[in-house]
C-alpha positions, 0 to 999 in steps of 0.5 A, a space after each residue: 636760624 637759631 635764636 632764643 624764644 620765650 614760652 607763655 603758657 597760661 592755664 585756666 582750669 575749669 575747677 582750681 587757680 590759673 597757671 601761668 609758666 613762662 620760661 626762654 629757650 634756646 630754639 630753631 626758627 626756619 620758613 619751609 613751603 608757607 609754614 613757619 617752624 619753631 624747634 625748641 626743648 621743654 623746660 623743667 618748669 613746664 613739667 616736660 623736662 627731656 621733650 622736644 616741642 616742634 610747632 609748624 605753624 600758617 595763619 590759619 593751622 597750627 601742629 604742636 609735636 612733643 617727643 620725649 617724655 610726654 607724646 603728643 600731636 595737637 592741632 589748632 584750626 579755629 572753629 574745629 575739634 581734634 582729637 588726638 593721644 596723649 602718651 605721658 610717664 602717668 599714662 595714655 590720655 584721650 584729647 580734644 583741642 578747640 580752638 578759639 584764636 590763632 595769631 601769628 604774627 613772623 615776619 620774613 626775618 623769622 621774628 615776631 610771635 605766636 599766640 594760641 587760645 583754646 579749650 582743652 579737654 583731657 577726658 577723665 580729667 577735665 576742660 581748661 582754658 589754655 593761652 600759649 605764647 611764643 615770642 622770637 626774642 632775638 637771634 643766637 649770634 656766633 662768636 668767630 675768633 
């Protein structure tokens, strides 16, 4: 189903002011054997312009996939530290997720919202607080003639 979304992101660093960006997207929405998966392009704002974001997502497991000019798999169980790569026009950075709350919340009519909070851990840059929010804002209709 295509659909429009609204992305909330809000950074807290250990060191510096908060972050928040938000912008809407035009998305994909699907449900495939229990997860629920949200397809949608990084916005200039994000500083990921040209990156694709797919996040599959269950109550208790979320996976955020990014492809194009950032590179990057982080998973989200709450209570467990991933570590993952991430490959960016500056460089490669070694990353550690963990999470603190998954909240999902997408009914059978794939419209609700998701929300993450966790750590992040980008070594030799540092820890951040991260809070990131989807919202199904509604359903792209198709104009017939």
């Amino acid at each position: 189903m295509e659909c429009f979304i609204r992305v909330n992101s809000t950074i807290i660093p250990a060191k510096g002011e908060k972050q928040v960006i938000e912008f809407d997207s035009e998305a994909k929405i699907y449900s495939k054997n229990g997860s629920i998966y949200i397809l949608y392009s990084e916005s200039e704002i994000s500083g990921m312009e040209g990156t694709k974001t797919l996040i599959k997502a269950k109550k208790d497991k979320v996976v955020l996939k990014r492809n194009g000019s950032n590179i990057s798999e982080l998973i989200f169980e709450k209570g467990i530290n991933h570590s993952q790569s991430y490959i960016t026009p500056y460089g490669n950075f070694l990353m550690e997720t963990l999470t603190e709350r998954i909240d999902l919340n997408i009914n059978e009519n794939l419209q609700g919202t998701l929300a993450l909070e966790y750590e992040l851990d980008i070594k030799s840059l540092g820890k951040s607080k991260y809070m990131l929010g989807i919202e199904i804002i509604k359903r792209k209709t198709v104009n017939r003639a």
